[in-house]
C-alpha positions in Angstrom: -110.8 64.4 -49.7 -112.1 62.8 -53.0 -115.3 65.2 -55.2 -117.4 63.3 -57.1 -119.2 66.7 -58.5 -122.7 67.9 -56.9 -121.5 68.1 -54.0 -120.5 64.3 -53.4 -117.8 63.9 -51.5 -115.5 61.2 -49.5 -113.7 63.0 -46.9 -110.7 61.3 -44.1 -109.3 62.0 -41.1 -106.1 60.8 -39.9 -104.2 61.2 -36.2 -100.4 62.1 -36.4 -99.2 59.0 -37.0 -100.8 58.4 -40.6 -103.5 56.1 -38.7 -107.2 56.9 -40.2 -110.1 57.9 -37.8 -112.7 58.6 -39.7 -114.4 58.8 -43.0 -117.5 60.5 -44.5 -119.0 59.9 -47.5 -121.6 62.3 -48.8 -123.8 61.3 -51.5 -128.0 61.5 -53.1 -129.8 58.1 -51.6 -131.1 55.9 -54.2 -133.9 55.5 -52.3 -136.8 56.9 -53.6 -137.4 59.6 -51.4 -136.4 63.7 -51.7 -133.0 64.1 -52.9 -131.2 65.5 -50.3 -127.9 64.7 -49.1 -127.1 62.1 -46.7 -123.3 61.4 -45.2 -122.4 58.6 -43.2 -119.8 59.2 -40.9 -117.4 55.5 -40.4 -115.0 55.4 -37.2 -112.0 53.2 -37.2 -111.1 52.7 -33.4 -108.4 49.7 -33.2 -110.3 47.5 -35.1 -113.3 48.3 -34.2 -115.5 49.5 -36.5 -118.6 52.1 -36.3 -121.0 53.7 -39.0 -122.7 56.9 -37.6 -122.3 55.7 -33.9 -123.6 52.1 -34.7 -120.9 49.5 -34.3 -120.6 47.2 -37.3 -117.8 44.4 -36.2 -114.7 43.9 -34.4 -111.9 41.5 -35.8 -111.2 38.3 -33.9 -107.7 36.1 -35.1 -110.1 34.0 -37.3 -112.4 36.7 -38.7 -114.4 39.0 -37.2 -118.1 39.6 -35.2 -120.7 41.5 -36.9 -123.1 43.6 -35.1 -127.0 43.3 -36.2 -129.2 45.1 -34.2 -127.1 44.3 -31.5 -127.0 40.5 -31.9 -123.6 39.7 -32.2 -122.8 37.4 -35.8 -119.1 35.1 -36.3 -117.5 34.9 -39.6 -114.2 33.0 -40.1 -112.1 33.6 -42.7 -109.4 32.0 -44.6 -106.1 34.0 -45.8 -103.6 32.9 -47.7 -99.8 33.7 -46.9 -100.2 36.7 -48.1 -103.1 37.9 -46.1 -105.6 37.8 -48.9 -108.9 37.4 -47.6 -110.1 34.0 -49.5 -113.3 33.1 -47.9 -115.5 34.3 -45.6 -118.4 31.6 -43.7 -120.6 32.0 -40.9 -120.0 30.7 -37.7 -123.5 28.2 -37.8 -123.7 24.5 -38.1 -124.0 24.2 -41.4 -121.3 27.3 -41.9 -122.4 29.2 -45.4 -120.0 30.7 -47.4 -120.6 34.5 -47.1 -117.9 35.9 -49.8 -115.3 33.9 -51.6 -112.3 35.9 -53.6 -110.1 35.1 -55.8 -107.8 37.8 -57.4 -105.3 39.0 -60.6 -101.8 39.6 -59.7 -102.3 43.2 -58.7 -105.9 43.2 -56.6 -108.6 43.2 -59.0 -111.5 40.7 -58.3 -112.1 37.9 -60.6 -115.9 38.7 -61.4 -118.9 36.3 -62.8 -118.2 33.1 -60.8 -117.3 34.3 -57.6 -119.3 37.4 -57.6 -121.9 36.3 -55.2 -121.8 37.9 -51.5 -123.8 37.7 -48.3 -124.5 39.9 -44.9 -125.8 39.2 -42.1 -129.7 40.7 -41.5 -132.3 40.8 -39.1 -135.1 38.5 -40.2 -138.5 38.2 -39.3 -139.7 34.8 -37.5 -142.6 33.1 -36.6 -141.0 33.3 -33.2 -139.5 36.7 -33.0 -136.6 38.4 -34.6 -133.3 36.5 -35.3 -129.9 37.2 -37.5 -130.3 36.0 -40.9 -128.1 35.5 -43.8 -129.6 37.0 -46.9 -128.1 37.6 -50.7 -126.4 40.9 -51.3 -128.0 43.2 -54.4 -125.9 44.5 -56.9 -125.8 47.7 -55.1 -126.1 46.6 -51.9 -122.9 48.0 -49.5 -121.7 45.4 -47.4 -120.5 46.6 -44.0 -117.2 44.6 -44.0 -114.9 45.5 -46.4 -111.7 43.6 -46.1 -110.5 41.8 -49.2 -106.6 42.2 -50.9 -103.8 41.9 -48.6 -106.6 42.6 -45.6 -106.8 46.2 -46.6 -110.6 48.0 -46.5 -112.1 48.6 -50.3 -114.0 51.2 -50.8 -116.7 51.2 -53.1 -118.7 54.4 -52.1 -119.9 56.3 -54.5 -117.9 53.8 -57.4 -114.6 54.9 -56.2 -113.6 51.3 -56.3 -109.6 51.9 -54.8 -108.1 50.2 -51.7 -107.2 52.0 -48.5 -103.5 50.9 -48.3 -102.1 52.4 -45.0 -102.2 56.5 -46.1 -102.5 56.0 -50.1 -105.6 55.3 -52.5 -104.4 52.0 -54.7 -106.6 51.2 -57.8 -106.3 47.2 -58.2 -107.8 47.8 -62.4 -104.7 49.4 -63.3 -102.2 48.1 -60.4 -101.3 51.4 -59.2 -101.0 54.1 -56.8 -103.3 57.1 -56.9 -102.4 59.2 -55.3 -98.2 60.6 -54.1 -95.9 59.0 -51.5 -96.0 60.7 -48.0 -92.0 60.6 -48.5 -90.9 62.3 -51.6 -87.7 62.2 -53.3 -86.5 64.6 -56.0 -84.7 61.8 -57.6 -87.4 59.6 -57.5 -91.2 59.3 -58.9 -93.6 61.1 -56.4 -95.7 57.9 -56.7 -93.2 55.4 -55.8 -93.8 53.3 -53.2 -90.4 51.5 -52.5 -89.4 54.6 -50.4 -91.9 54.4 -47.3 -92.2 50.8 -48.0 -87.9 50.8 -46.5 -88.1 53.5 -44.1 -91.3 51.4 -42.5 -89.1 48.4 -42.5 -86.3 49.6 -41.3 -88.0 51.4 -38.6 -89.7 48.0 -37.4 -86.1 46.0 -37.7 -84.1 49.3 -35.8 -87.0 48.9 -32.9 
């Protein structure tokens, strides 16, 4: 659990193998109304993501389907060989770029020229309703989250860290936040090399 004072909160759940379930964030709307506090629960089920019983996407091998108002969206990505996520497009003819990354050595997000990001929106027609693209705010919360190495950041409530496997990573400062599930007494509780090796070694023993 992460407190971020009066009473805002980002809390997890995990099952027993390390594998997060669930997260709720708890936090004051900026929305004009009462200030009361709101929390949005987000499930993780294989892939398959939901925000308070609402699916958002699933991933596909060349991106992932977004969910708006259950019309169903593609966006194809490209990764590079480290499984950065590069660029993001729609799946339309004339295929918009929805996000494009590029990143300092350790995560962080180059910023100014590459800042600009899109999400997919219901939209209003002459006709009827239909799925839209449509420029993100400056606060606005994107549903899909994916970026360095393919690992979820998490920008609620300006935390601003990645979600590496079990461990909070800040890409600013190009370190772990939190300990290593495996501690050592010879070793630094925030190493990483240590479940980095028993992970491998598990997958190459298997």
């Amino acid at each position: 659990m992460v407190n971020f004072g009066y009473a805002q909160k980002i809390e997890y759940i995990y099952d027993a193998n390390g594998t997060k379930k669930r997260k709720s964030v708890t936090y004051y709307p900026n929305d004009g109304g009462l200030i009361v506090l709101k929390t949005d629960h987000i499930e993780y089920m294989g892939g398959y993501q939901y925000k308070n019983g609402e699916l958002q996407f699933f991933p596909t091998a060349e991106g992932y389907v977004r969910n708006t108002q259950g019309a169903l969206s593609y966006a194809f990505q490209y990764r590079d060989h480290l499984g950065n996520i590069r660029l993001s497009y729609a799946g339309s003819r004339t295929a918009p770029i929805m996000e494009e990354n590029h990143y300092y050595p350790f995560g962080l997000k180059h910023e100014k020229y590459n800042s600009d990001t899109y999400e997919f929106v219901e939209v209003e027609g002459s006709d009827g309703y239909y799925t839209g693209i449509e420029l993100s705010g400056p606060n606005a919360e994107n549903s899909y989250q994916y970026k360095y190495n393919g690992k979820e950041f998490q920008d609620e409530l300006g935390l601003n860290m990645y979600a590496m496997d079990m461990r909070q990573y800040d890409p600013a400062i190009g370190r772990w936040v939190v300990q290593d599930p495996i501690v050592h007494h010879n070793m630094s509780p925030y190493n990483a090399v240590m479940y980095q090796i028993r992970c491998f070694t598990k997958c190459q023993c298997n």
